[in-house]
C-alpha positions as CSV (number, residue, x, y, z in Angstrom):
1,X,-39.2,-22.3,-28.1
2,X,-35.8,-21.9,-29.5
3,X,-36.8,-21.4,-32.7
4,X,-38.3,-18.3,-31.9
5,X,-35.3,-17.4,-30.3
6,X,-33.3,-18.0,-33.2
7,X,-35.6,-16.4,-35.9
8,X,-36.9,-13.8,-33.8
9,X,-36.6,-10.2,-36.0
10,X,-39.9,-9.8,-37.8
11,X,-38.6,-10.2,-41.3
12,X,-37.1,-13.8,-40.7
13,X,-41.3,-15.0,-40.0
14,X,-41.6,-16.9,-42.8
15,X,-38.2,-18.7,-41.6
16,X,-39.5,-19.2,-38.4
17,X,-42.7,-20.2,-39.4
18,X,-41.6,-23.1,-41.9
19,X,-39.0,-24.5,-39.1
20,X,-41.3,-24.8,-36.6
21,X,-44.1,-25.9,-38.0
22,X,-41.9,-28.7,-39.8
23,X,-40.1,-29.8,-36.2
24,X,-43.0,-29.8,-34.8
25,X,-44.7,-32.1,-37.3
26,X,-41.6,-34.9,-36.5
27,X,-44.1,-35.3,-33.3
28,X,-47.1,-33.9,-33.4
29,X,-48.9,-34.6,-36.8
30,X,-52.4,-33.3,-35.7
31,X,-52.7,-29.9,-37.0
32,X,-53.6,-28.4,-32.9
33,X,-50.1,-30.2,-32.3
34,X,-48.0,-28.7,-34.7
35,X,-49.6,-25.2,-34.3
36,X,-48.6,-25.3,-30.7
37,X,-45.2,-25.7,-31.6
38,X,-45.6,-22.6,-34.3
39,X,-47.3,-20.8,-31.5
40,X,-44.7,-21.4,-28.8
41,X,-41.9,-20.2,-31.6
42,X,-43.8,-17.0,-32.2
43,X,-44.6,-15.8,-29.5
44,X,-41.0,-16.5,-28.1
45,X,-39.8,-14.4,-30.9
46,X,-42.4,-11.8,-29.8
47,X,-41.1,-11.3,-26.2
48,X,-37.8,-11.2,-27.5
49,X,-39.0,-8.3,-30.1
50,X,-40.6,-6.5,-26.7
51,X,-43.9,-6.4,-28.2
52,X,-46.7,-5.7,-25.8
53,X,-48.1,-9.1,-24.4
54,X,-51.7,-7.9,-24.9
55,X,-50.7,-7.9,-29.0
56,X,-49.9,-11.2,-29.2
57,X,-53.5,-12.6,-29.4
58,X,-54.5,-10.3,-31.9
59,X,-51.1,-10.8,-34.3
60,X,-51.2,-14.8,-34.1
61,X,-54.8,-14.2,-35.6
62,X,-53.9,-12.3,-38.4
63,X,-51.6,-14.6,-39.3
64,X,-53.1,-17.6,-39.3
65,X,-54.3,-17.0,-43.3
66,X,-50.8,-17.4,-44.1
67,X,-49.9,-20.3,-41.7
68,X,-52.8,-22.0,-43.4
69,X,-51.9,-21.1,-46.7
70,X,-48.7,-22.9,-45.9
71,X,-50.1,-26.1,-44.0
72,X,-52.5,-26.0,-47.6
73,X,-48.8,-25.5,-50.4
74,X,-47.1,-28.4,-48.6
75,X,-49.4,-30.8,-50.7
76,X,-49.0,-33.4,-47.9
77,X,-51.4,-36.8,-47.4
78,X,-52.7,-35.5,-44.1
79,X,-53.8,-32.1,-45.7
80,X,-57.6,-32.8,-46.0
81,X,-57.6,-33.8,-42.4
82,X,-55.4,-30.9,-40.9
83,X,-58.0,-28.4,-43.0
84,X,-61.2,-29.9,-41.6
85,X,-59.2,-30.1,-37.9
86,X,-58.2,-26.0,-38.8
């Protein structure tokens, strides 16, 4: 959660999403894991950006291309299981 406190203005997303998606990896390596920990970051750094709660839903799930295109550019060993898991 306090990642998305510290990288809360839109433009530092990509920041945000790398950090906790990478923290959150230390101990959760299952793809519904570390996406809770990316979740939890975002939509901390949405409240702090006072956007209406009834957006958030609909914002995490345009998103999620580029999360996954992220997950997929890391290149790591537990890629073809996070992408069957997505």
């Amino acid at each position: 959660m306090s990642i998305g406190l510290r990288y809360s203005h839109p433009s530092e997303f990509e920041k945000l999403m790398h950090v906790s998606i990478e923290i959150s990896r230390m101990t959760h390596t299952h793809v519904w894991g570390f996406m809770g920990g990316f979740t939890s970051a975002l939509f901390t750094s949405y409240a702090i950006q006072q956007k209406p709660l009834q957006t958030w839903s609909r914002c995490l799930i345009e998103i999620l291309p580029t999360v996954q295109n992220y997950i997929k550019n890391q290149q790591r060993p537990d890629l073809a299981q996070n992408m069957r898991s997505w």
